[in-house]
C-alpha positions in Angstrom: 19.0 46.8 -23.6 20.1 46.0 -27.2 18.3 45.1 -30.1 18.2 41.2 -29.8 17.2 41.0 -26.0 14.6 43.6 -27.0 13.4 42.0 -29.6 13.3 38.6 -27.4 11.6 40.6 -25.0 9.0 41.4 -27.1 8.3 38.0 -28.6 8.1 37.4 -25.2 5.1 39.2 -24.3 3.9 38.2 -27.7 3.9 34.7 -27.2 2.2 35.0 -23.4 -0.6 36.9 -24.9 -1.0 34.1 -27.7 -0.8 31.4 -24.6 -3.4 33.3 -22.8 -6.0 34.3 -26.0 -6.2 31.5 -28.0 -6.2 33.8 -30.7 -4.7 36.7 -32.3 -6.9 38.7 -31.2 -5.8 42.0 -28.8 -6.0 45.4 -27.4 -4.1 48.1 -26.9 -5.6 49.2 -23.5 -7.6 47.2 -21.4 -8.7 49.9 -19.0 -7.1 54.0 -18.4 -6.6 54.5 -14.8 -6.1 58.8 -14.1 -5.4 59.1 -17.8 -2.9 56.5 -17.8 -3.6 53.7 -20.6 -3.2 50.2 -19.2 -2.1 47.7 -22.3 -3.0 43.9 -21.8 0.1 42.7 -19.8 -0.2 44.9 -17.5 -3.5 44.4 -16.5 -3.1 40.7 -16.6 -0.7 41.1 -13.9 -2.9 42.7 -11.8 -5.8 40.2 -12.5 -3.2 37.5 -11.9 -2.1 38.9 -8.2 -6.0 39.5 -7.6 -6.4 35.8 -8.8 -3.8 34.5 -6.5 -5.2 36.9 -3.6 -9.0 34.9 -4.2 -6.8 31.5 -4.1 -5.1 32.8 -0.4 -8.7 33.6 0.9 -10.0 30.3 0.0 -8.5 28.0 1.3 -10.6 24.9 0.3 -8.9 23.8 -2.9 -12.1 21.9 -4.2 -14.2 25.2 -4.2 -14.6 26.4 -7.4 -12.7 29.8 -7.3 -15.2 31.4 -10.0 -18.0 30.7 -8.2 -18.0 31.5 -4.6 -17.7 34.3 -2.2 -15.0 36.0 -0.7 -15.4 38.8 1.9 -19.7 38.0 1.6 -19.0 39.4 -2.2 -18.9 37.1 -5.8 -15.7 35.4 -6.8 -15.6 37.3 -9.9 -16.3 40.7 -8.7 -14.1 40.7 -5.9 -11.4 40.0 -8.0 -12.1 42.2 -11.2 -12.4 44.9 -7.8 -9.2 43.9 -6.6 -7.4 43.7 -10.0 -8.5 47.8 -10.1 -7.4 48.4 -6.9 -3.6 46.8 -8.2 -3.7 49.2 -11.1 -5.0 52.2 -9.1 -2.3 51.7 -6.6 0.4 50.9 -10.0 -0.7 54.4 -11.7 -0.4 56.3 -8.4 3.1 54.9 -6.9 4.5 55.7 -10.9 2.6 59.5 -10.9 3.8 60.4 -6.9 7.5 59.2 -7.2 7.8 61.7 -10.1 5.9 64.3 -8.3 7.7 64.1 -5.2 11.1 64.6 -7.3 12.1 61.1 -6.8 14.5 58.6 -8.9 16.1 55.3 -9.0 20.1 55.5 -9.1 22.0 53.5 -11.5 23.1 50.9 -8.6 19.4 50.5 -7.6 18.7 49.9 -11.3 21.0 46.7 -11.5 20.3 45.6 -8.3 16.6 45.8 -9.7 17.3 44.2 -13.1 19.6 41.5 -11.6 16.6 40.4 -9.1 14.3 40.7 -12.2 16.6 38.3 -14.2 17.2 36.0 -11.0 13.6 35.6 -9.6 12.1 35.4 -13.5 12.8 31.5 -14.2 11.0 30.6 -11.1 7.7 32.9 -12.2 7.9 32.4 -16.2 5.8 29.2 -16.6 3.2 30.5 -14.5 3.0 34.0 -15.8 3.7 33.5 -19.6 0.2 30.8 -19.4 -1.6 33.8 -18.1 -0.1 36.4 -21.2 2.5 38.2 -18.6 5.6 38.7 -20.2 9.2 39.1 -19.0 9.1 42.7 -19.3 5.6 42.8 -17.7 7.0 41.7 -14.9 10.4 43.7 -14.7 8.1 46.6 -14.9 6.0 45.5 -11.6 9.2 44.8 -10.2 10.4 48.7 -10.4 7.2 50.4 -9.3 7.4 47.9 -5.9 10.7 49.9 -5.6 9.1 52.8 -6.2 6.7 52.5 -3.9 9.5 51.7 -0.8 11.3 54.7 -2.1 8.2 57.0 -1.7 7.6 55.2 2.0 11.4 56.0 3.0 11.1 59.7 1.5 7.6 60.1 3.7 8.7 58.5 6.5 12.7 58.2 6.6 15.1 60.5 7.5 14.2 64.1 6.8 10.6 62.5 6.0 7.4 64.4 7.0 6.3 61.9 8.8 10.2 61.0 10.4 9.0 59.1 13.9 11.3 60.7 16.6 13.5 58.8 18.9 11.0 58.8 21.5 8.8 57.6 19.7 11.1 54.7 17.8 12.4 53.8 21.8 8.3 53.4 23.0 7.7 51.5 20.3 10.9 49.1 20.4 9.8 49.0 24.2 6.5 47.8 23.6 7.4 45.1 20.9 10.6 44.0 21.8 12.2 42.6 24.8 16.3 42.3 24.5 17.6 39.3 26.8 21.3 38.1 27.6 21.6 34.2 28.9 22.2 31.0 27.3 20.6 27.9 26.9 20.8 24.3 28.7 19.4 21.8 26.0 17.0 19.3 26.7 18.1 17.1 23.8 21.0 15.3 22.9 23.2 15.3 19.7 21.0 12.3 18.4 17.7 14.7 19.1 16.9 12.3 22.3 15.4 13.8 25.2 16.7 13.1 28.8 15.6 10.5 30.8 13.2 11.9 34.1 16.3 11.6 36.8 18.2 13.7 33.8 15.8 16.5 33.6 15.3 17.1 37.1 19.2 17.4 37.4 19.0 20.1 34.6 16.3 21.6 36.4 18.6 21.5 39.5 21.5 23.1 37.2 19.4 26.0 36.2 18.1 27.2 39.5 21.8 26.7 40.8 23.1 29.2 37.4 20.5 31.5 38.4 21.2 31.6 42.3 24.8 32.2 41.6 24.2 34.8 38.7 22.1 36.4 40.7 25.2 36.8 43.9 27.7 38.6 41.4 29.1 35.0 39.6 30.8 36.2 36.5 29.0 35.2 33.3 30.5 33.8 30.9 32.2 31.0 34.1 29.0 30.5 34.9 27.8 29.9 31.1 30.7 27.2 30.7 30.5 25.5 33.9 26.5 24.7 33.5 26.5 24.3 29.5 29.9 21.6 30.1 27.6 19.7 33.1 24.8 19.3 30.5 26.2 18.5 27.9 28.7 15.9 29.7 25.3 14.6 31.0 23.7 14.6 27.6 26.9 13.2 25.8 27.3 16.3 23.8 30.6 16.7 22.0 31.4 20.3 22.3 33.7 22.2 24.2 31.7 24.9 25.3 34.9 26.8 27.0 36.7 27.3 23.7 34.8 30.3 22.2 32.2 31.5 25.2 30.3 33.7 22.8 29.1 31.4 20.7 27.0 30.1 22.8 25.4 33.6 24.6 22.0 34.6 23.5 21.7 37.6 23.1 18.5 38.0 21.1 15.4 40.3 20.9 11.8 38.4 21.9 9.3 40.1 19.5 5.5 40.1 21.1 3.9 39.3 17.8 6.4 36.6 16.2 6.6 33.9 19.1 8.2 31.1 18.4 6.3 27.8 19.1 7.1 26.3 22.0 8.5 29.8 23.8 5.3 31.4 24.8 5.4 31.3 28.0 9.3 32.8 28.1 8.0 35.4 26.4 5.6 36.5 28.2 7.6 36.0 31.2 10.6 38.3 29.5 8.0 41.0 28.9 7.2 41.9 31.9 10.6 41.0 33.8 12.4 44.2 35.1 15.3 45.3 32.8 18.7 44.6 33.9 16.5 42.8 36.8 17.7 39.6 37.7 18.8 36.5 36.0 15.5 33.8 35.9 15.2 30.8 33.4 12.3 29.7 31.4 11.7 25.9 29.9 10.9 25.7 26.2 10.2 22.6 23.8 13.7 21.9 23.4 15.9 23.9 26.0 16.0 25.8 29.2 16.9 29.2 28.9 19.0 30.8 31.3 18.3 35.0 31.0 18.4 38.8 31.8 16.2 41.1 30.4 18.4 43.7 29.1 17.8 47.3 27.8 16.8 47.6 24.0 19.3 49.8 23.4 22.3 51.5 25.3 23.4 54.3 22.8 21.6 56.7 20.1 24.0 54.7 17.5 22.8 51.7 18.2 19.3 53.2 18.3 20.5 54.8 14.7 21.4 51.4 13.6 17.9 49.2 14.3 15.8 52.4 12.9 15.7 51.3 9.4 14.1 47.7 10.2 11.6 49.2 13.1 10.4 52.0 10.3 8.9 49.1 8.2 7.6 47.0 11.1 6.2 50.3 12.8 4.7 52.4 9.7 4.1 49.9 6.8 0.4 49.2 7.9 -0.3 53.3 8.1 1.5 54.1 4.8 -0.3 51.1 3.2 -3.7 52.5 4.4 -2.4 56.6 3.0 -1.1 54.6 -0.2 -4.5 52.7 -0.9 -7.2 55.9 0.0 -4.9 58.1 -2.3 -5.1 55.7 -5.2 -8.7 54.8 -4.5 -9.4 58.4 -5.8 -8.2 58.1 -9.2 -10.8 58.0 -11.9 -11.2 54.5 -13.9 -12.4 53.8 -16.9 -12.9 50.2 -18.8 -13.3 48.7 -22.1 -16.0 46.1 -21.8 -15.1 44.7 -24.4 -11.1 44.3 -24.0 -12.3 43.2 -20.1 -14.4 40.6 -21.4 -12.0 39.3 -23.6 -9.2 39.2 -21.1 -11.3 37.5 -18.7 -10.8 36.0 -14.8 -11.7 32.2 -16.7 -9.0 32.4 -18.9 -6.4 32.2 -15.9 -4.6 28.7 -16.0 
């Protein structure tokens, strides 16, 4: 950074604590966390994400957010607990990615201050009211990436905690269901559903797609015959025969993300048999026309979803390893700097 943008940066941070005080008035540490002195704008952020934690549990907006309860405990003493907690976790993600030999490569580094610089406009207004300066909040920024770093080294590749394939394949099996097919729409291009006589000849369509899947028809005929019929019926404009594959599904079902409307398909794809037969299913706006199909059909392809079923399948464990480890660090406050940077002050 040179001199100007650093001293911007700090006039910055200056300024936000001026917006937030009132007054000239400051400390140099607000509370040390494991040795670790915590200055003003970093503890502000932490009251500020405990503050807009409070805000997420209370969802009536004419309740007084200082003077409640939240999780049967006061407003106020939830979130000074919770703005602890932030730092706790902030000292011990900086101390164990040191300790575990980590570091952030020059190409993370710019990706990191380039997201910094991006997402900072959007944030500033809120966070320089409430003394949290650009820095500040390029600082946050990094240890989040620390933190991911320290999950992948635990549990990625090589990690001590690496899940094996088996047990990446038992859980993709038990969360994901993998279907080929395509869909008949219910709606034309004007977002008008059929008339009564329509649907039950798209009913008709789909139990015939099926039955003929079903006795060895090829696929993708089959997908342009029925998706032309509707969509001649519906007085859609495309030509469904020029590029097939546009128009296949092939899509994972996820057990805990259902999309309204498909609850019932889901369900339904769950427990078909895979590579069992073709069935359809009716959703709000479409039928679908589908096999289940195995999750994977290779250990690259297995190699290539392991990345994205780590986070889904070991975030909640590392989170709960994360927060016990940093609940053990010693804490200690200054009353006085605490009282003075206080929860009522948040705009």
């Amino acid at each position: 950074m040179n001199i100007k943008k650093l001293t911007a940066a700090v006039l910055t941070a200056a300024m936000a604590a001026a917006a937030f005080t009132g007054c000239s008035k400051s400390f140099e540490k607000v509370v040390t966390v494991d040795g670790v002195d915590i200055a003003p704008g970093n503890y502000l952020f932490a009251q500020y994400q405990a503050y807009l934690e409070a805000e997420a549990l209370v969802a009536d907006s004419t309740v007084d957010l200082m003077d409640t309860l939240i999780e049967d405990t006061a407003s106020k003493e939830w979130m000074h607990s919770e703005t602890i907690d932030n730092l706790k976790l902030y000292v011990w993600t900086d101390k164990t990615f040191e300790e575990m030999g980590l570091e952030l490569s020059q190409e993370e580094m710019d990706y990191i201050n380039s997201q910094s610089e991006y997402y900072w406009p959007y944030n500033e207004e809120a966070y320089v009211v409430n003394g949290i300066g650009e820095e500040t909040y390029k600082t946050s920024v990094v240890n989040s990436y620390k933190l991911e770093k320290i999950f992948a080294a635990i549990y990625g590749a090589g990690g001590e905690k690496e899940p094996t394939d088996a047990e990446y394949k038992e859980y993709m099996d038990t969360q994901y269901a993998r279907i080929k097919g395509f869909e008949l729409p219910k709606i034309n291009d004007l977002q008008a559903f059929p008339s009564a006589e329509q649907l039950s000849q798209i009913v008709f369509w789909c139990e015939e797609a099926v039955a003929a899947l079903n006795s060895g028809a090829d696929f993708e005929e089959t997908q342009v015959k029925y998706m032309t019929l509707v969509g001649e019926l519906l007085g859609k404009a495309a030509d469904y025969s020029e590029t097939p594959s546009q128009y296949t599904q092939q899509r994972f079902l996820q057990k805990t993300n259902v999309e309204p409307g498909e609850e019932l398909f889901v369900a339904n794809a769950f427990v078909a048999e895979v590579d069992g037969p073709f069935t359809y299913e009716e959703t709000t706006d479409s039928f679908v026309i589908y096999q289940r199909v195995a999750n994977t059909t290779s250990d690259e392809e297995l190699e290539y979803y392991k990345s994205s079923l780590l986070t889904t399948m070991k975030s909640e464990e590392f989170a709960e390893y994360a927060e016990a480890q940093a609940a053990s660090l010693e804490v200690s406050e200054d009353a006085a700097a605490v009282k003075f940077y206080a929860l009522e002050k948040i705009k």
